[in-house]
C-alpha positions in Angstrom: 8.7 -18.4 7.6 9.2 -16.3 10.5 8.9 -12.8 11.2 12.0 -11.6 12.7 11.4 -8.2 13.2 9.0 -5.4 12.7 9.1 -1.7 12.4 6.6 0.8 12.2 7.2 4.9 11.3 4.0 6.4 12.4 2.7 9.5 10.2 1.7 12.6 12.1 -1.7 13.4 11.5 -4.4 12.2 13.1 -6.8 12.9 11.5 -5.4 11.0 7.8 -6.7 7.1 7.2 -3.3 6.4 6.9 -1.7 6.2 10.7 1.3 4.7 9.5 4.6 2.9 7.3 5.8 -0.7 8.1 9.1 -2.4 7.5 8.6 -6.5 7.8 11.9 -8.4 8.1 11.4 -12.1 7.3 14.3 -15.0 8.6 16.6 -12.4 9.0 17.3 -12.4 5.0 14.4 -10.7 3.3 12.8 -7.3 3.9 9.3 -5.5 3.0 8.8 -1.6 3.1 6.0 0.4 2.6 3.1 -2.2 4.2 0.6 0.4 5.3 -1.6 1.0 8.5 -4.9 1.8 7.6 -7.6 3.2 9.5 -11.0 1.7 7.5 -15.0 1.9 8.7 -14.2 -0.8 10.4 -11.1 0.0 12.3 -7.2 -0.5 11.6 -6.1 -3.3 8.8 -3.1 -3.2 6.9 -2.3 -2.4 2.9 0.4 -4.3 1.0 3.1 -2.0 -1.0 1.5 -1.3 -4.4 2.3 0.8 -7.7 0.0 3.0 -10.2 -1.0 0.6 -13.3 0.2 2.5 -16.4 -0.9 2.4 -19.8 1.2 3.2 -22.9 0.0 6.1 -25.0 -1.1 5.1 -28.7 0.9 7.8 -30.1 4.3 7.4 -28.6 4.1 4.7 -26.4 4.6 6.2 -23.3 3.3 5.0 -20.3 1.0 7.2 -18.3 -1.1 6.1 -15.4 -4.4 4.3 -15.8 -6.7 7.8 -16.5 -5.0 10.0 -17.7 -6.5 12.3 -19.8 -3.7 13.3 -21.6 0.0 11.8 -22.2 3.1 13.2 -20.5 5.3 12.6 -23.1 3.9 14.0 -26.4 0.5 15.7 -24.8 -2.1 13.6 -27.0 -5.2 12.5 -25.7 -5.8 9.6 -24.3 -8.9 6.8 -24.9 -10.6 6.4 -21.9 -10.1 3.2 -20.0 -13.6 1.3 -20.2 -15.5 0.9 -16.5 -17.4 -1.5 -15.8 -21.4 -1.2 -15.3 -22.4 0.1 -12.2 -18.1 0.4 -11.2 -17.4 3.7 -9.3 -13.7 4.9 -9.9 -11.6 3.5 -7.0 -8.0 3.3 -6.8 -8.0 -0.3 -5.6 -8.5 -0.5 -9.7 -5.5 1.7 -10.1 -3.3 -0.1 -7.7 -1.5 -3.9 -8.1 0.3 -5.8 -5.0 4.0 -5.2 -5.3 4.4 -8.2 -2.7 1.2 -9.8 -1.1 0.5 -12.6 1.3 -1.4 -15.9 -0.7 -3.1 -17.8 2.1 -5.2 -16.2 4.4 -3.8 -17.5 7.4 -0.4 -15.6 6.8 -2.2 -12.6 6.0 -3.7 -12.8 9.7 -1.0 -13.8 11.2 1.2 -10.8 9.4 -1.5 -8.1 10.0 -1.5 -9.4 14.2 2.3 -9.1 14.3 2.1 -5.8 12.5 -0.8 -4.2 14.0 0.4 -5.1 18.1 3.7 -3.4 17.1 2.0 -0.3 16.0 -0.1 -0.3 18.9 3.3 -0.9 21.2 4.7 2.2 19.1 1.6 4.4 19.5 1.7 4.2 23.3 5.3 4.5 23.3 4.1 8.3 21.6 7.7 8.0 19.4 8.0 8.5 15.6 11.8 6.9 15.7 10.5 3.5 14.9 9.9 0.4 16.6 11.6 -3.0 16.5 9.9 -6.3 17.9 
């Protein structure tokens, strides 16, 4: 599979984690939006597009997202989603992979080819978008 072409929308403030939007075009025939560029502890690394797990409310079977006190449909309460020992609340729980790499090779070699364009848009200073 090759990556035939990259671009990156960079976000305007500086001082956010998130420094900016990918769109990944593979063989010329399939697309992925919304891969994020992180800034993490230990410096850039990119996020996969992801949704909000819901859960449906025992009342009216709504679906709200995961902790929510209260449903949006008919207002009842919710039960509280159990948490593990010792688990602080992070959103990586409230988040699942709409599209994801499986090996870890690809996932290196997708984060180099998507990590030198943002660096080649950064220094370019544009918020057009980039295309490699």
């Amino acid at each position: 599979m090759e990556i035939t072409e990259v671009r990156v929308f960079l976000k305007d403030s500086p001082d956010k984690k998130l420094k900016a939007y990918v769109t990944v075009t593979f063989d010329n025939a399939f697309v992925v939006r919304n891969i994020k560029v992180i800034e993490g502890t230990n410096g850039l690394f990119i996020a996969m597009p992801s949704r909000k797990i819901k859960q449906p409310c025992p009342k009216c079977g709504f679906k709200n997202e995961l902790r929510s006190k209260y449903c949006n449909q008919c207002a009842a309460a919710l039960p509280v989603a159990p948490q593990a020992v010792g688990q602080e609340a992070s959103s990586q729980l409230e988040h699942k992979d709409i599209a994801h790499p499986i090996t870890q090779s690809f996932r290196e070699y997708l984060q180099k080819r998507i990590l030198e364009a943002y660096e080649q848009e950064k220094a370019k200073g544009s918020s057009v978008g980039h295309t490699i």
